[in-house]
Every structure is written in C-alpha cells, then in structure tokens.
N, C-alpha and C positions, 0 to 999 in steps of 0.2 A: 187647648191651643198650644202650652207649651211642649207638647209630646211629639209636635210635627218641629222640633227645631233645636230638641236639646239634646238630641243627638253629635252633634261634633261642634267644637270651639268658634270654628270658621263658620257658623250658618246665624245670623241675624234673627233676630224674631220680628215681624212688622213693624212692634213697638221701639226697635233698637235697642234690644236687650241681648247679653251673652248668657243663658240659662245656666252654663257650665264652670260659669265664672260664678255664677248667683249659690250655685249648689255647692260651690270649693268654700264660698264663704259661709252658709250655713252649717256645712262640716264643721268650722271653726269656732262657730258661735254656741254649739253643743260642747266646746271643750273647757276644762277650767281654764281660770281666771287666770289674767297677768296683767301687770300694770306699775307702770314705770310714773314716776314724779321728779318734776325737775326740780333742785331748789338752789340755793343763790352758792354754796359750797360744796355741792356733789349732785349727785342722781340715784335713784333707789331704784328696783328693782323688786316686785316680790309676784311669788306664785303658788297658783294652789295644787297642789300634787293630787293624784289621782291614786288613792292608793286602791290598790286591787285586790291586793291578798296580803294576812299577815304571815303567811307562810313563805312571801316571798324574801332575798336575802336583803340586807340592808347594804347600798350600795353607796359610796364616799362619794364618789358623782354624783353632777347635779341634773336632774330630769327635766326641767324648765328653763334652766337660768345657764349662757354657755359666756366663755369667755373669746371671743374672736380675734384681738390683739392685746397689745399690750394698753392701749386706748380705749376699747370697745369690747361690751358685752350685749348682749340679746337675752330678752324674753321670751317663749315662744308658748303658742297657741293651737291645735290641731293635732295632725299627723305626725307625728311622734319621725315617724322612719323619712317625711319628706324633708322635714325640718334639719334631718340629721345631714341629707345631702347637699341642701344650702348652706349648711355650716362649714363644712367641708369644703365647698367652694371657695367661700365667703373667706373665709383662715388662708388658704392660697392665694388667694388675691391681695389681701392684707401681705404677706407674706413677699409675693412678685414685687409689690411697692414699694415695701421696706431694701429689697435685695437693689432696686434699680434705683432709688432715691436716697437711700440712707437715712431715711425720717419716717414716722409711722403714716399710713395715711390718713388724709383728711376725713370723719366722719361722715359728709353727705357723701362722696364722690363716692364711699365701700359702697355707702346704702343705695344710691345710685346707682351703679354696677351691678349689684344683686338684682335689683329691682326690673334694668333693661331686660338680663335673664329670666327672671319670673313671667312678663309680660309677651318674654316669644313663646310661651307654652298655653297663651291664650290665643295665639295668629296661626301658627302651622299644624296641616291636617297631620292625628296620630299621635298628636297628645294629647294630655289635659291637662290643667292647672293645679298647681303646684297647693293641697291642703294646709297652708300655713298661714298665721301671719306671726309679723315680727315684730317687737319692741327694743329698738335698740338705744342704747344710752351709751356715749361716748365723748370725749375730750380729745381737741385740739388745740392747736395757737391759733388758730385765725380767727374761731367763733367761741373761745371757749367749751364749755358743755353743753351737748347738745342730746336731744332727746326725739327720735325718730319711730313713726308706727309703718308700716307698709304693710298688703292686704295682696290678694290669690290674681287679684288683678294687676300689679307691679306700679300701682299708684302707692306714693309714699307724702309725707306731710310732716314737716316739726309740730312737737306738742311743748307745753307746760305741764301737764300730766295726762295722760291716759290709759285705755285698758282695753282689752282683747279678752273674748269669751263668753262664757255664758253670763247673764246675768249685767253685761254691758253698760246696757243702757242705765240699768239702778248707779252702777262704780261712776260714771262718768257724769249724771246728776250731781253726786256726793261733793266728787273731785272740778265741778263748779260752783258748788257752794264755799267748800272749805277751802279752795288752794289759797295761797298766796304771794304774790311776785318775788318778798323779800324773805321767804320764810327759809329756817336751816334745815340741814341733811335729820336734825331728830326730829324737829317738827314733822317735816316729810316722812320718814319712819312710823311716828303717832298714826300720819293720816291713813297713811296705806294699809297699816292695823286694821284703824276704823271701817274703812274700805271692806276690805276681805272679812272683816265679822259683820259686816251689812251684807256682803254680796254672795257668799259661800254659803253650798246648803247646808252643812254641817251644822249643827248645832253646839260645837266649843270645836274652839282651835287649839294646836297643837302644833309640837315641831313635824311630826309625821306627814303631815298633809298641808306642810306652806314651807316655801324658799325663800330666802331672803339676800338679796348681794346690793352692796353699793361701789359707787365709783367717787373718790375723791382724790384730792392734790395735797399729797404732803413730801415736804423737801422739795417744793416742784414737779415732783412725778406724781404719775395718774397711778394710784395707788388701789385693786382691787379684791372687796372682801366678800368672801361666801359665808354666809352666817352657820356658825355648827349650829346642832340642835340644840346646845345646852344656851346660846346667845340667843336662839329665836325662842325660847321659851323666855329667859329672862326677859324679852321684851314684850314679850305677853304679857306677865305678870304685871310689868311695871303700866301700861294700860288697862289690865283689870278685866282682859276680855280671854287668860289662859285657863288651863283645865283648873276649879278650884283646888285650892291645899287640903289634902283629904286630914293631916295631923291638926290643922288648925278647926276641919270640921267637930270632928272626937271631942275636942275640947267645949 
C-alpha cells in the first residue's frame, strides 16, 4: 500500500500519513547517537562519531557538534551533507539578527525559523525532506538555557534531556530514569557517559568515536567548550567506562 503513495511529499496515504517524511526520519534513526541534557548551570552536548577508516586524516573540526552563534550550538543526526546546509543557513540568519538588532537572537525564534524551512520541503512538489535532525542547546535573557530537538518534519519541542539516532529509544528510557530538575553541568556530563556506554554498539569508548561540547555562563557570557580528545578521555576514565590502562594491566 505504501508504494502507491510514497512517491512525492505532496500525496497523502489514506491513513494520513507522509511516507517521505516517515523514511527522512528513518534515515536518521540508523545514524549515531546525539543527545543534549539540560542542567540547572549549562547544557551538554555529546555524540558518537562514525568513524569509517583509520586511514582517514584526523580533523580539528567537529563532525557532530556545530557552533551556530555565539549563544547556540547544535547536535546533529543523519545526513551529514544536509545538515551541513541548514547550518549554513542557520549561522546567516543568527547573523542577519545580530546586524539588524545588535543582540544575539533569541533561541526558539533561530529554531523556529529553521524549522518553517524544513517543513516547506515537505509541502512543495520536487523536493524531499531534509535527512536530519537537530539538537540544539542555547542561552538567552528571556528564558535562560534552553534545549531544543527538531525532526525531517520541521516540528520542533523543548526538552530537559534528549537524543537523536539509533538506539533512541534505549538513551531516552535512561535519560527518564536518571535526569534531574536540579542536577549540575558534571552531573549532566556523568549521565550522558552513561548514556552513550548504554547506547553505543561499540564495546569501549574512546575519544575517536564521541564529541563532547557544553554551553555555560561565565563572567555573564555564554561561554562555549568543544572537548579535545585528551579531556573526553579524561572523562572517561574518571566514570570508569574508558579504554583500560594497559600499564596498570602488566602490573
């Protein structure tokens, strides 16, 4: 039945369903892991990198984790190359805001603006919808720090913690048992470890295959960190879920 209808974005299924919409988002849900935590003094950020080859070069950029203003960063999930042209958008618009207001802008209204765009790539004949979704975590004055998901359909929703990717639904169990309203930016750090050594196929983590960046307030400014690999290992270790010490094995 689906095969008479999933053909273009604009064709309904009896059921009231967008096939095309439903398959952008199963693309996504094959992709690794991402997943953002709110907590009472910042927002984390982390992702599981996809590594392909060790022959490939090691790149200082970050493959998951992007920074869009000086307020806001994103997570991302999917299509790697669609991802890259909503950012791209996403940064000029931040940008237009900044030049015509002289203040960053507001967190929902980027996500909101992105988001009307995602959504016309699911109404007019001759495209398709956009393989991503987004995690974005960002700080303003109005609402504080806020933590936003949006999905191939251009419906978006605040979280207290969530995740994007394969393995989903296990992370987002986790991250309703363990969050907590009051909990700090390292607490948050610990869980999302925990997380991604629950939800990852991999069998030990490493810097090579996880990103880590948070967003917090110091001096009053929104203050943002990408973790080098020698800090996302340290925190590996100090949870107990990093590659073992091979010198403490020998011993």
């Amino acid at each position: 039945m689906a095969r008479r209808y999933d053909s273009r974005t604009t064709i309904f299924s009896p059921e009231g369903r967008l096939y095309q919409v439903e398959y952008a988002m199963e693309a996504i849900s094959q992709a690794g892991i991402a997943l953002g935590i709110l907590a009472k003094d910042g927002i984390v950020i982390a992702a599981e990198k996809k590594v392909t080859s060790k022959l490939l070069e090691n790149d200082s950029s970050s493959e998951k984790i992007y920074k869009l203003s000086d307020n806001i960063i994103c997570g991302v999930a999917g299509i790697t190359a669609d991802a890259n042209i909503l950012i791209n958008w996403t940064r000029a618009s931040a940008q237009r805001y900044l030049f015509a207001y002289n203040e960053e802008t507001p967190v929902e209204q980027l996500v909101q603006s992105l988001c009307d765009l995602k959504q016309g790539y699911t109404q007019y004949g001759g495209l398709r919808p956009f393989g991503v979704s987004f995690i974005f975590a960002g700080y303003d004055e109005h609402y504080g720090f806020q933590l936003y998901h949006s999905d191939p359909s251009g419906n978006y929703g605040g979280w207290k913690a969530t995740c994007i990717g394969a393995n989903n639904a296990t992370a987002q169990s986790i991250l309703k048992q363990d969050h907590k309203d009051d909990m700090t930016l390292e607490e948050a750090k610990a869980l999302a470890v925990k997380v991604l050594s629950k939800t990852m196929d991999s069998t030990t983590l490493t810097s090579e295959k996880l990103e880590f960046a948070t967003i917090k307030l110091k001096n009053g400014q929104v203050k943002y960190d990408l973790f080098k690999p020698t800090e996302i290992d340290a925190l590996l270790k100090a949870q107990n879920v990093g590659v073992p010490d091979t010198d403490a094995m020998q011993q």
